[in-house]
C-alpha positions as CSV (number, residue, x, y, z in Angstrom):
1,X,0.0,0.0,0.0
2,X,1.2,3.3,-1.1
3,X,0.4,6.8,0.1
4,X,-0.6,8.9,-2.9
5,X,-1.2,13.1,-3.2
6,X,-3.1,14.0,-6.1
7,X,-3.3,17.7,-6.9
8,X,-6.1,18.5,-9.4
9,X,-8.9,16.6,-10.0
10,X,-10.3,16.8,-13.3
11,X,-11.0,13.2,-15.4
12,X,-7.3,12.2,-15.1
13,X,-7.1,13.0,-11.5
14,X,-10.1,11.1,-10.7
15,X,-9.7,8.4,-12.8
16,X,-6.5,7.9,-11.6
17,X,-7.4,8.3,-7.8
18,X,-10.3,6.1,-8.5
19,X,-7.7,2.8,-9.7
20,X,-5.4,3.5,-6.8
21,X,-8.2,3.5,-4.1
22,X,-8.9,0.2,-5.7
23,X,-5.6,-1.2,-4.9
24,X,-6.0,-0.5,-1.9
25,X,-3.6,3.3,-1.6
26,X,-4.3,5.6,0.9
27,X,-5.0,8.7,-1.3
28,X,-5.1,12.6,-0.7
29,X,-6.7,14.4,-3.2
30,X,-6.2,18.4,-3.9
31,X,-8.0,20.7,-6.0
32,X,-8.8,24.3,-5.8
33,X,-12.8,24.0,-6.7
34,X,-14.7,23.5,-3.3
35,X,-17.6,22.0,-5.4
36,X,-15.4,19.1,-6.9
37,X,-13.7,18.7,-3.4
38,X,-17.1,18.0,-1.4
39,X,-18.1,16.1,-4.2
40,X,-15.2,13.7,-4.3
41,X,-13.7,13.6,-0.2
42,X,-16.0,10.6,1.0
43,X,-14.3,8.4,-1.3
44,X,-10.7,9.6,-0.3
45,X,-8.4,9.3,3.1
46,X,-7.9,13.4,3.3
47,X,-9.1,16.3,0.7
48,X,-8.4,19.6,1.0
49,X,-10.0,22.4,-0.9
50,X,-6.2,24.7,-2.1
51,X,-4.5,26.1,-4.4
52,X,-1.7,24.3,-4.9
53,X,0.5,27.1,-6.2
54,X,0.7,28.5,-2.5
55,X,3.7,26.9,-1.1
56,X,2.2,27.5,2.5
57,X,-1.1,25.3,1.7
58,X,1.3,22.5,0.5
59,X,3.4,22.6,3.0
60,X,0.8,22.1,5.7
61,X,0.4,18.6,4.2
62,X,3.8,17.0,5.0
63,X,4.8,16.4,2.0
64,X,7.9,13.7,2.7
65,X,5.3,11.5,3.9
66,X,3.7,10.8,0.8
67,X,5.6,7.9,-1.5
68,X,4.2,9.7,-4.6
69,X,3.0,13.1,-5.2
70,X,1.0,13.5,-8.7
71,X,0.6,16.7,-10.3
72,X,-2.8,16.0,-12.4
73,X,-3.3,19.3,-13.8
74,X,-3.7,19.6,-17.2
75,X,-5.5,22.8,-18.4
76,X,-3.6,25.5,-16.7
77,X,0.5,24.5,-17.5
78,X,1.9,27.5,-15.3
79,X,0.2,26.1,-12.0
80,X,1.6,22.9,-13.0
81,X,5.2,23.5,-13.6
82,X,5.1,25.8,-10.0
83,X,3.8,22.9,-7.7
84,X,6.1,20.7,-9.5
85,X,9.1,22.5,-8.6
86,X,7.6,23.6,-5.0
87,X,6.6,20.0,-4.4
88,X,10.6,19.1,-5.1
89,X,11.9,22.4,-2.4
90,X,8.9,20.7,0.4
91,X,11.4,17.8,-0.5
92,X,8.8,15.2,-2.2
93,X,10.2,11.8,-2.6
94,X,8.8,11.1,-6.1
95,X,7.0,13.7,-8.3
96,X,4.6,12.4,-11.4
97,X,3.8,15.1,-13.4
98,X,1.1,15.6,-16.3
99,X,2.4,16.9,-19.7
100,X,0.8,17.7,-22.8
101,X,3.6,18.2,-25.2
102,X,7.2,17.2,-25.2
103,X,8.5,20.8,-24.6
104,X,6.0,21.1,-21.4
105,X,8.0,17.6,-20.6
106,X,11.4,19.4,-20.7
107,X,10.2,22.3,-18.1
108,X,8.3,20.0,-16.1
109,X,12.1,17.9,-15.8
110,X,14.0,20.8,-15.3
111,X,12.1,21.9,-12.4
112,X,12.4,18.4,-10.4
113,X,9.9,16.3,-12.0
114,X,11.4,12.6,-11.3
115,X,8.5,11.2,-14.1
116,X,6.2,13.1,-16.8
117,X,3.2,11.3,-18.3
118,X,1.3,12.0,-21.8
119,X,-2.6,10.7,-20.9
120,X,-3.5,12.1,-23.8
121,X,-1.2,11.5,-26.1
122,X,-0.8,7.5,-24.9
123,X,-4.6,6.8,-25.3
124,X,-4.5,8.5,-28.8
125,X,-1.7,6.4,-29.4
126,X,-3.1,3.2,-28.4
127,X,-6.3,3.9,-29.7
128,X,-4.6,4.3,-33.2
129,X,-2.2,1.1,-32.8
130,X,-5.6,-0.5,-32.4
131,X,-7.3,0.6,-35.3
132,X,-5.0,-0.2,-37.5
133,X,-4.2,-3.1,-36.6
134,X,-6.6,-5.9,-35.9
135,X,-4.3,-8.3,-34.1
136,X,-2.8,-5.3,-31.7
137,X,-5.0,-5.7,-28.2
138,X,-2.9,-3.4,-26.4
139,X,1.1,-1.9,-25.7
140,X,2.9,-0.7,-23.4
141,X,5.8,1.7,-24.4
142,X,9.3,1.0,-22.5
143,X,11.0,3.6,-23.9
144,X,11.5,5.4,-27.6
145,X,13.0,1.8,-28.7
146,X,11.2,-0.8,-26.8
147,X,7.7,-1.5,-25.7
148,X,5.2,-4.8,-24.6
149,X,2.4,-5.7,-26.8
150,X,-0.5,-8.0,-26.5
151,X,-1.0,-9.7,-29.6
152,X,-2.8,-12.5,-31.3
153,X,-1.1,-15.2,-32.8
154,X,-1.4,-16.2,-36.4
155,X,-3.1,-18.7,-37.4
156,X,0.0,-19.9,-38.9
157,X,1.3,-20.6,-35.8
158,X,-1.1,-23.0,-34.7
159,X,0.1,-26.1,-34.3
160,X,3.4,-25.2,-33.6
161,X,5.4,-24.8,-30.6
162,X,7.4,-21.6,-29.4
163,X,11.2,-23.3,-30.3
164,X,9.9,-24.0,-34.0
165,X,8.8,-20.9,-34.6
166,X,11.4,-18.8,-32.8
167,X,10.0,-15.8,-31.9
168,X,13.5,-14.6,-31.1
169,X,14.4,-14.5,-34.6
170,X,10.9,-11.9,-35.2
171,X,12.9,-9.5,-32.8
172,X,10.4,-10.4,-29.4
173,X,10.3,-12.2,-26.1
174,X,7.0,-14.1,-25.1
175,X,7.0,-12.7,-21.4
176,X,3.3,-14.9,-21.5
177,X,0.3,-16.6,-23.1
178,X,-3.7,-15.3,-22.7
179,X,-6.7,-17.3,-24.1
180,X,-9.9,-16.3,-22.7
181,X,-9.8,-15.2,-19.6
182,X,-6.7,-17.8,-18.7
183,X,-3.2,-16.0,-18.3
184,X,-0.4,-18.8,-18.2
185,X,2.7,-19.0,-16.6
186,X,6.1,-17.7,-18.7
187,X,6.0,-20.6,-21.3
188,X,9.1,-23.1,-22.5
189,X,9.9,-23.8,-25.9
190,X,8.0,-26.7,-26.1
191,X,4.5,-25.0,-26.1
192,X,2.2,-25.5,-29.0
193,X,0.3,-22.3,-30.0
194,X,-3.6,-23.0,-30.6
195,X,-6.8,-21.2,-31.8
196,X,-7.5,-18.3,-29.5
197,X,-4.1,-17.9,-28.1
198,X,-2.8,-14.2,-27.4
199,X,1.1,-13.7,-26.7
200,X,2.2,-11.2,-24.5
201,X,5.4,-10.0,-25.8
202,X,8.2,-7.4,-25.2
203,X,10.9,-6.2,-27.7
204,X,11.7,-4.0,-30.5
205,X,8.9,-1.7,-30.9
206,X,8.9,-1.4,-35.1
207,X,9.9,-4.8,-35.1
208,X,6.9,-5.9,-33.7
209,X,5.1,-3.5,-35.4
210,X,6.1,-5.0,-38.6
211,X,5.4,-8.5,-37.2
212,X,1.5,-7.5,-36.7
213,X,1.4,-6.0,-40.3
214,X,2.2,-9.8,-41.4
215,X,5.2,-8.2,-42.6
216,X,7.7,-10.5,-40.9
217,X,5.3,-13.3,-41.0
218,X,4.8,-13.2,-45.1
219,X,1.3,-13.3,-45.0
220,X,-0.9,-10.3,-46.7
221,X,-3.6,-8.8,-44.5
222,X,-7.1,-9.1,-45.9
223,X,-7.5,-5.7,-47.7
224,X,-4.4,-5.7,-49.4
């Protein structure tokens, strides 16, 4: 269990709140609108009705004692680049801060932000990886090289287990296997592939990008 501030409370902070309370985190939610604060405090373990720009309101909520601190805001970039880099002087251990563009991201790390997230930008991505691609379920970016991916597996595949077809060789590591609502164990080489099965897979990003295509796999996708 980890003990989370959240300061700003519009969709992303309350989604976000929302999934940690579920996991069981204590949570402390900020926001400068009373109505949104009365609104939301039964569900949380402390709520205070601030504007986090005022170094003095912040302070007053021991920050050190929070694992995380996440700046949430999204609409007003100022505010959010000031409690980032008060939040770092009050001595946060770990600042997660909202960013909209990659030049907000540079300011945002320049002023002590120890991790700067793109909601925005990931679902859009995501959503699009999806759409175009009919055996993409979902991804995970690593980093600007790497990411995971949930795939399906081609129905070339079936039949066949993991050392004949190599995966390796596609530039990916099966990290598991999904069919249905069952999630299997890391599998050895001599697992057969069947109908239904989704790997779980990390690697290359435009490697396996080119995999789903049917590039790598040498089979044309139905509407070409």
């Amino acid at each position: 269990m980890k003990s989370v501030l959240i300061i700003g409370m519009g969709k992303f902070g309350q989604l976000l709140g929302e999934n940690l309370i579920d996991m069981g985190d204590e949570v402390m939610i900020v926001d400068r609108d009373e109505s949104t604060i009365n609104t939301l405090a039964p569900k949380y373990s402390g709520a205070l009705i601030a504007n986090g720009t005022n170094a003095d309101n912040l302070k007053a909520l021991d920050i050190p004692s929070f694992d995380v601190c996440v700046v949430s805001i999204g609409e007003d970039f100022q505010s959010s680049l000031e409690i980032t880099s008060i939040l770092k002087d009050l001595n946060a251990k770990y600042v997660v801060s909202r960013a909209d563009t990659d030049i907000q991201r540079k300011f945002l790390l320049r002023v002590g932000a120890d991790e700067v997230v793109y909601p925005n930008r990931d679902i859009a991505e995501k959503l699009a990886m999806k759409l175009n691609n009919e055996k993409i379920y979902d991804y995970f970016e690593i980093d600007a090289e790497y990411s995971i991916f949930e795939l399906a597996v081609p129905a070339q595949w079936y039949g066949q287990s993991i050392s004949e077809v190599n995966p390796r060789n596609l530039g990916m590591n099966i990290l598991t296997i999904k069919n249905g609502s069952k999630v299997l164990p890391p599998p050895g080489g001599d697992y057969v592939f069947c109908d239904g099965d989704h790997i779980v897979v990390f690697g290359t990003t435009q490697k396996i990008i080119k995999f789903a295509n049917n590039k790598a796999s040498g089979k044309k996708k139905k509407n070409d």
